[in-house]
C-alpha positions in Angstrom: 0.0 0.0 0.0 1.0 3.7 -0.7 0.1 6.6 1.3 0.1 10.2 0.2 -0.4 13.0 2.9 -1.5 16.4 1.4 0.4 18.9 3.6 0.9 21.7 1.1 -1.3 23.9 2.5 -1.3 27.8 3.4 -3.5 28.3 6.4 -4.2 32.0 5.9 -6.7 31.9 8.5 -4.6 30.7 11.1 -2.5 34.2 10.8 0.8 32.4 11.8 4.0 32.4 9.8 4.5 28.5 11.1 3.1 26.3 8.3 -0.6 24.9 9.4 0.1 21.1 9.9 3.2 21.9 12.2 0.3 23.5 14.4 0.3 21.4 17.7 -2.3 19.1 18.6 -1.7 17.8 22.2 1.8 19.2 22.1 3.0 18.1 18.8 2.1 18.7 15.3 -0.7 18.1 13.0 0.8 16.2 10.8 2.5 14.1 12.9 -0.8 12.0 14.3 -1.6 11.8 10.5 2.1 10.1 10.4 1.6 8.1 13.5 -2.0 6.6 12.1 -0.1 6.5 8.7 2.9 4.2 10.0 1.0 1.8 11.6 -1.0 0.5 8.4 2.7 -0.8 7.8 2.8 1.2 4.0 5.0 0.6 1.6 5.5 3.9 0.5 4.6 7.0 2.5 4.7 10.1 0.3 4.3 13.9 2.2 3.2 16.4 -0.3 4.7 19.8 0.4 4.2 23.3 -0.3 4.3 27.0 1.5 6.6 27.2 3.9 7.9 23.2 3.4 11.5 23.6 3.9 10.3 24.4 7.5 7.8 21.2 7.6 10.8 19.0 6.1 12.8 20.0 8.4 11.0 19.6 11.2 9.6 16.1 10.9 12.4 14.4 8.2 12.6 10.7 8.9 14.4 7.9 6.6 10.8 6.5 5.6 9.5 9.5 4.1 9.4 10.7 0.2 8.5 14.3 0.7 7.1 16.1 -2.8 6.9 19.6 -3.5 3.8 21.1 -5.4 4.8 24.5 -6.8 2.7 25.8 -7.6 -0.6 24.8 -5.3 -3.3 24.0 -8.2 -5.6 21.5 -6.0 -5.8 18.4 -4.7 -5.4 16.4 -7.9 -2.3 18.3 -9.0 -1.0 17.6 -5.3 -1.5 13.7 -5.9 -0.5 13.8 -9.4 3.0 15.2 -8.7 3.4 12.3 -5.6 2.8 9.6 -8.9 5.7 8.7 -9.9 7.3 7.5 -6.2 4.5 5.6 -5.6 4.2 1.4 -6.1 1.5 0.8 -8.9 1.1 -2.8 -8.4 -1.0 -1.5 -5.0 -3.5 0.6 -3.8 -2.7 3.9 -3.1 -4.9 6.1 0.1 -4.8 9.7 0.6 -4.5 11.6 3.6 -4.9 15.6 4.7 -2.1 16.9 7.2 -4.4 19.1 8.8 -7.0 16.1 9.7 -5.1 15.0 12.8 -8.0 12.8 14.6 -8.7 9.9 11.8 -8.2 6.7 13.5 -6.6 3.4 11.9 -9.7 1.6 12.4 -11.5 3.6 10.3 -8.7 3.5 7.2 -8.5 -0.1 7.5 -12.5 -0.5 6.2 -12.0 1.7 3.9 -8.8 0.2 2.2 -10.7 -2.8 2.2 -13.3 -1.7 0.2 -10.8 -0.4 -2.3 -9.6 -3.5 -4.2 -10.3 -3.0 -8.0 -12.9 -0.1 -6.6 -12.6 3.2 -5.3 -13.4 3.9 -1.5 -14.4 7.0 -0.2 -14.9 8.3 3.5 -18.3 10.2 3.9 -20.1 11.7 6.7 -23.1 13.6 7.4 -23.6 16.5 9.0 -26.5 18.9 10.6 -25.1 21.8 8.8 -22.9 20.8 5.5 -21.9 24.5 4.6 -18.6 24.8 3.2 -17.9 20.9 2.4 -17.9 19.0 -1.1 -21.4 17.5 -1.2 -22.2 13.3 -1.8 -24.6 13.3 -5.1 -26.3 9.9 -5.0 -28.7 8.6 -7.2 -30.1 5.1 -6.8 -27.8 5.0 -3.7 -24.5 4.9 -5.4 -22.4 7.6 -5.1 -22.2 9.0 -8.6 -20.2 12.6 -7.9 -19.1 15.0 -5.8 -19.7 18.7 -6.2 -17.9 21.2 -4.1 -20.3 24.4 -2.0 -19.1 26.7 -4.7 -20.2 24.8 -7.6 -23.3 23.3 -6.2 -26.6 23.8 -7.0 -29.5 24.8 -4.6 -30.8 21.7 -4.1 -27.3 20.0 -4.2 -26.6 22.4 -1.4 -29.3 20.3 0.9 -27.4 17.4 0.9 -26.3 16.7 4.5 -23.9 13.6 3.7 -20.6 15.4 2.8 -17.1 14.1 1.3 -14.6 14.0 3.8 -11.3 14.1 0.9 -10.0 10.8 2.7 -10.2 7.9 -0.2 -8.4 5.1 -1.5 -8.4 3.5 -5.0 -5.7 1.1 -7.1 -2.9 3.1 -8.1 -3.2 2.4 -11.5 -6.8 3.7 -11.5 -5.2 7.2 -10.0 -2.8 6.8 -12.7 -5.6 7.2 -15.3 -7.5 9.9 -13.6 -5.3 12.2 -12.4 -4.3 13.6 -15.8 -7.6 13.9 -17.2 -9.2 16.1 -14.0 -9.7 19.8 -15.5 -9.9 23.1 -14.0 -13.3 24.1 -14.9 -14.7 25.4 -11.7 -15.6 27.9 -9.4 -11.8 27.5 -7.3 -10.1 26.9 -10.6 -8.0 24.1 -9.1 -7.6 20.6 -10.2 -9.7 18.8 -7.5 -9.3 15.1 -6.8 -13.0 14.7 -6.2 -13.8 14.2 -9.7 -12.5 11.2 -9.8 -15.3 9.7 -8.4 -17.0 10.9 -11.7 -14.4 9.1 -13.8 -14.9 5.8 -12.0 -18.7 5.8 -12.7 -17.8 6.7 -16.4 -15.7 3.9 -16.2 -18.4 1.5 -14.5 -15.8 1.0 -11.4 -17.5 0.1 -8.3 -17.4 3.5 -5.8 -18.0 2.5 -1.9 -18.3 4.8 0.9 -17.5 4.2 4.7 -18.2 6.4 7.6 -15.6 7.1 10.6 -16.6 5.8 13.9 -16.7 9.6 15.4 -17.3 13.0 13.2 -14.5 14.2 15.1 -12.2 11.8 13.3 -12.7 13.7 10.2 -12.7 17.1 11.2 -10.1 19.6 9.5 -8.1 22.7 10.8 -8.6 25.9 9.5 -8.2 28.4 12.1 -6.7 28.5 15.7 -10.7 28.3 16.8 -10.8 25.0 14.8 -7.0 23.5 16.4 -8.9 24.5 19.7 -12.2 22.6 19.0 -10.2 19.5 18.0 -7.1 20.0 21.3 -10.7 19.6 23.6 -11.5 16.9 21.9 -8.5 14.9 22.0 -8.1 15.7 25.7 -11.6 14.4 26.1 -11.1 11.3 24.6 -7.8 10.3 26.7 -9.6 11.3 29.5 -12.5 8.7 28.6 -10.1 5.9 27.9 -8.0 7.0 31.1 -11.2 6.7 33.2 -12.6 3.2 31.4 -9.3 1.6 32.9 -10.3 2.9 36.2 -8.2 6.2 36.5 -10.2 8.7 38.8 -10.0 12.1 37.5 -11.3 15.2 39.5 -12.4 16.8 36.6 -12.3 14.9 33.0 -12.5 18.0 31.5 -9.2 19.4 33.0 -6.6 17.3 32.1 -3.7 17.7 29.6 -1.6 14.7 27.9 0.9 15.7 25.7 2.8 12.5 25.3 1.8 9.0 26.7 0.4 8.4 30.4 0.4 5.1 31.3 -1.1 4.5 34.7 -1.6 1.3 36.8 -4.7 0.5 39.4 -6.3 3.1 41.6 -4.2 5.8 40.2 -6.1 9.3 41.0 -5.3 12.6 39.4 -6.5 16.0 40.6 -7.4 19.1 38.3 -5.4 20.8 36.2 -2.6 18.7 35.5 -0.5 18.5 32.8 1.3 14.8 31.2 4.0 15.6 28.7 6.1 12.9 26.9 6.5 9.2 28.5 4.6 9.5 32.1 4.3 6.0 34.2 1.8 6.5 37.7 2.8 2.8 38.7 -0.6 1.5 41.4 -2.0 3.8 43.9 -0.2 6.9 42.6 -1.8 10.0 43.9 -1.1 13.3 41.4 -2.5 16.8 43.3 -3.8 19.8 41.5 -1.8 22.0 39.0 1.0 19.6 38.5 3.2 19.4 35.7 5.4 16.0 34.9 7.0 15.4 31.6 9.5 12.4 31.1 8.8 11.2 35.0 7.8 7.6 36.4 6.1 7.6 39.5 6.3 4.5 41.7 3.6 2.4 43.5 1.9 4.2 46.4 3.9 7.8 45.8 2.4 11.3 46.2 3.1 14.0 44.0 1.1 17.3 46.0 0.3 20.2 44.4 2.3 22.8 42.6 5.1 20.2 42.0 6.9 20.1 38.4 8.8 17.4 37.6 10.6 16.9 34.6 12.9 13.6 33.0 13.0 12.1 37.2 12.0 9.0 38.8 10.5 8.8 42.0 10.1 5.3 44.2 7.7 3.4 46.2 5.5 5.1 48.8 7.6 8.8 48.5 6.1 12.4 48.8 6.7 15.0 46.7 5.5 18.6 47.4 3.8 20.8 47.3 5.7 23.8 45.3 8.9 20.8 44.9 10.4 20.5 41.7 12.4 18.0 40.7 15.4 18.8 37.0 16.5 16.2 35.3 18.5 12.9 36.8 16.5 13.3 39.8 16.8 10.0 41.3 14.3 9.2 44.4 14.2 5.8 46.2 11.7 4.5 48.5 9.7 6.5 51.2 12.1 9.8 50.2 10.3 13.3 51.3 11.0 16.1 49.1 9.0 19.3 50.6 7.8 22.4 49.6 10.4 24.3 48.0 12.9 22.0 47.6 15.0 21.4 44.3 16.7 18.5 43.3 18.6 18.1 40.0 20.8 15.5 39.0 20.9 13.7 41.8 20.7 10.1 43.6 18.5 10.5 47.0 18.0 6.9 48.8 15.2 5.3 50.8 14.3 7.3 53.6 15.9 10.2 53.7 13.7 13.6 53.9 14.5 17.4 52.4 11.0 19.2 53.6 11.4 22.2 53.0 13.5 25.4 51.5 16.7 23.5 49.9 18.8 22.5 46.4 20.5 19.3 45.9 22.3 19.3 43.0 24.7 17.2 41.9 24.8 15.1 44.5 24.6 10.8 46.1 22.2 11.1 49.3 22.4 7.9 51.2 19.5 6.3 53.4 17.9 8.2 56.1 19.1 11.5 55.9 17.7 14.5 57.2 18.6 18.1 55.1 17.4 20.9 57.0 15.8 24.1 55.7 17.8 26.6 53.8 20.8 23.9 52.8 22.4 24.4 49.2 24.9 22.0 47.5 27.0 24.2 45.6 28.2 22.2 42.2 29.2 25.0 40.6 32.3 27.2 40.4 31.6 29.0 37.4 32.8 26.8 35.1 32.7 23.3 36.0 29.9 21.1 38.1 31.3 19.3 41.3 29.2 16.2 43.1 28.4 15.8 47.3 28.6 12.7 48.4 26.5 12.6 51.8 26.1 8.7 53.4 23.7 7.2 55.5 22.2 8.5 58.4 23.6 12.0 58.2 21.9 15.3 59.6 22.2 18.4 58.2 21.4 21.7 60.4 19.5 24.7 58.7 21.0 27.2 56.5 24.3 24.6 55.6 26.2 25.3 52.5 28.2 22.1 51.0 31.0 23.2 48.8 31.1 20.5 46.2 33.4 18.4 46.0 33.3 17.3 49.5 32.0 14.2 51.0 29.6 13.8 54.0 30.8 10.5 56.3 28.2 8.2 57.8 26.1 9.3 60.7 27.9 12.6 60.9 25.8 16.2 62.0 26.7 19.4 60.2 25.7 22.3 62.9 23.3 24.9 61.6 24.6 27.8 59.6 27.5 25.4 58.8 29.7 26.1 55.0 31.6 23.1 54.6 34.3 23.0 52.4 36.0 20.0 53.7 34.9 16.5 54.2 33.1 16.0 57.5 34.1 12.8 59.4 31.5 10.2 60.1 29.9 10.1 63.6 31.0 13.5 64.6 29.8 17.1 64.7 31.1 19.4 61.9 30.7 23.2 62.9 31.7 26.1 60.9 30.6 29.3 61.8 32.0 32.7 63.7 32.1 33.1 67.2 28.9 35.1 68.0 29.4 38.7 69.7 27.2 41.5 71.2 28.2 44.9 70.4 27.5 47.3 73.8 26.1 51.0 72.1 25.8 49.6 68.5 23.1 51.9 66.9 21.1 50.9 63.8 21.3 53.3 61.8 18.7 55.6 60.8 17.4 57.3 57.2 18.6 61.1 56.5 16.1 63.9 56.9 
C-alpha cells in the first residue's frame, strides 16, 4: 500500500508564519498524528506532499521512511497527488490523507482500504449543517459525484452527507485519472474529487464508509478550529483514562501531551498536565496543577500540588511537594520526602531520607535516612565546571548549611546549623563552621537622612 499526505497547504486563516500542519495538537504537530496513524497500516510507500513554507515542515519532521514532494505551484488536490505519482508502487492501492486532519483513526482507514480493491473507496459523513464541504450526489444509492459548496446547485446544497477528501483506490486507476481532472470550476483548481465521476464513467465500483466519530474527520482551518479539536482529543484520553479505572477530579481538565500510562487506583486531581512518556505505577496520587514530563512515579507515591517534575524517577510510597520540583536525573528511592520548595537536579537520594522544605540538591549521592534541613544548598558549581556531594547514611544536616562540592559527608555525621563546609566532614561526629557570635555594647542601627 502507498500513502500520500496532502500537507501543502497555506492556512491563511490561522494568521501564523508556522506552516498549518506543524500547528500542535496535544503538544505536537498536526501532521505528525496523521504520520503516527499513517505508520502503523505498515505502508510501503509513505509520500508527504509539500508546499508553503515546506522547507520548515521537512525539516521539522524528516525521517528515513518519508518521500517528501513539493507542489509549486498549489493547483488542488489532484495536482497535489499527481506530482506524488511517480514514487508511488503501482502494483498497489494507493490512500490519501490531509495533514491538517489530525484525529482519523486506523480503524476507520483499515474498512475503507478494504473496500478499495479494484474499486474506489471514499470516506463520507453527514452532518447537521454541511456548509462549506464537497457535497455526496447519489442517485439510486450509489455515489455517482461529488460537487464542491461553490459549484453546487441549490438543491445540491441540501445534501447533509458530505465528502470528507480521505479515499483510497488502485494506483493504476489514480494513474488514469489524475491527468484527465480539469480546471473548470468555481476555485479553478484541479480537484481530486472528480475522480469519483471518472470511475462511474468507467463503470468501477465507488464505496463509501463512515468514521466511527465525526471528530475523526474534522479539519483545521483556524486557531478556533485546532482549539475545538485540542478539547476533543483531551476528552477522549480522558474517557479511555477513566474506562481503565483512572479517577479524575475533573475529566475536563486534564492535559496529555505525550503518553500516560497509569496502573490501578491511580487518582489525578485538576489541572494537570502529562507531557512525553509518564508511568503512575498503582496507587499513585497526582495533586492539583502539577506538571510532569518524562517522569515515572512508583507504587503508592504522592506527588502534592504545585510540583513540576521533569525527566526524574520517584520510588515506592515517597512524597513530593507541594511547590517541589524536581530537574533532570532526579533519582528518588523508596519512602524519600521532598518538601515544599525544595529542588533537586541531578541527583541520587536513597530510601528514607527527607529534604522538607526550602533547599537544592544538586549534583549530588544522598544515602539512606538523611535528614537536610531548611535553607541547605549543595554548591556544584564554580563557574565553570559542576562538582558532586557525596553525603552517606544516616547524616543530619542543620538549617541554613552550604556544602562546597566536591566534599563528601561521612556516615552518621551532623553538620551544625549555619554550617559552609568546604571539607569532608568525618563520620559520627559534629562538623561546625561558623563565627564566634558577639554583642556589640552601644551599636546603633542606623537611621534614614532627613
Amino acid at each position: 500500500m502507498n500513502i500520500v499526505i496532502l500537507a501543502a497547504g497555506q492556512g491563511k486563516r490561522m494568521n501564523s508564519a508556522l506552516p498549518k500542519v506543524l500547528h500542535p495538537i496535544a503538544g505536537k504537530p498536526m501532521l505528525s498524528h496523521v504520520l503516527e496513524v499513517a505508520r502503523s497500516l505498515k505502508p510501503g510507500k509513505l509520500c508527504v506532499v509539500v508546499g508553503h513554507g515546506g522547507e520548515q515542515v521537512t525539516a521539522a519532521l524528516a525521517a528515513p521512511d518519508l518521500v517528501w514532494v513539493k507542489q509549486e505551484p498549489q493547483l488542488g488536490t489532484g495536482h497535489a497527488v499527481l506530482q506524488a505519482l511517480p514514487h508511488l508502487d503501482p502494483m498497489v492501492t494507493t490512500l490519501v490523507l490531509y495533514g491538517d486532519v489530525p484525529l482519523i483513526a486506523a480503524s476507520t482507514l483499515r474498512r475503507l482500504i478494504g473496500d478499495a480493491e479494484n474499486a474506489l473507496s471514499i470516506l463520507t459523513v453527514t452532518l447537521g449543517d454541511p456548509y462549506g464541504y464537497g457535497r455526496i450526489v447519489r442517485s439510486g444509492g450509489k455515489v455517482k459525484r461529488i460537487v464542491e459548496e461553490k459549484d453546487a446547485s441549490i438543491a445540491e446544497k441540501k445534501i447533509t452527507e458530505i465528502n470528507t477528501g480521505i479515499l483510497a483506490a488502485p494506483t493504476t486507476s489514480f494513474q488514469r485519472w489524475l491527468p484527465q481532472l480539469g480546471k473548470q470550476n468555481a476555485q479553478g483548481e484541479y480537484y481530486l474529487t472528480d475522480i469519483v465521476a471518472l470511475a462511474v464513467a468507467e463503470k468501477m465500483a465507488v464505496h463509501s464508509s463512515h468514521p466511527g466519530h465525526e471528530s475523526e474527520v474534522q479539519g483545521v482551518n483556524s486557531k478556533m478550529q485546532l482549539a475545538e479539536l485540542e478539547r476533543v482529543y483531551q476528552h477522549n484520553v480522558a474517557a479511555s483514562l477513566l474506562h481503565h479505572g483512572v479517577t479524575l477530579a475533573d475529566p475536563f481538565r486534564i492535559d496529555v501531551r505525550g503518553e500516560l500510562n497509569c496502573g490501578r487506583d491511580v487518582s489525578i486531581d485538576i489541572n494537570c498536565l502529562f507531557e512525553g512518556q509518564v508511568c503512575l505505577e498503582d496507587g499513585v496520587s497526582v495533586g492539583p496543577h502539577c506538571v510532569l514530563r518524562n517522569v515515572t512515579v512508583k507504587r503508592g507515591a504522592r506527588i502534592e500540588a504545585f510540583s513540576h517534575l521533569q525527566d526524574a524517577l520517584v520510588g515506592d510510597h515517597s512524597v513530593v511537594g507541594p511547590y517541589a520540583r524536581l530537574r533532570p536525573g532526579a533519582k528518588l528511592g523508596k519512602d524519600v520526602h521532598i518538601g515544599n520548595f525544595v529542588e533537586v537536579k541531578n541527583s541520587n537520594i536513597a530510601d528514607h531520607t527527607k529534604a522538607n522544605h526550602l533547599a537544592y540538591i544538586g549534583d549530588a549521592d544522598v544515602g539512606q535516612r538523611v535528614n537536610v534541613g531548611a535553607g541547605t544548598i549543595t554548591c556544584n558549581y564554580d563557574g565553570a565546571n559542576k562538582h558532586r556531594t557525596t553525603i552517606e547514611d544516616d547524616v543530619f544536616i542543620g538549617s541554613d548549611t552550604q556544602l562546597v562540592a566536591p566534599v563528601k559527608v561521612g556516615r552518621g555525621a551532623t553538620l551544625g546549623a549555619g554550617t559552609t563546609l568546604t571539607r569532608d566532614a568525618p563520620p559520627d561526629q559534629l562538623t561546625v563552621s561558623r563565627p564566634k557570635q558577639l554583642s556589640i555594647a552601644g551599636w546603633k542601627r542606623p537611621v534614614k537622612m532627613k
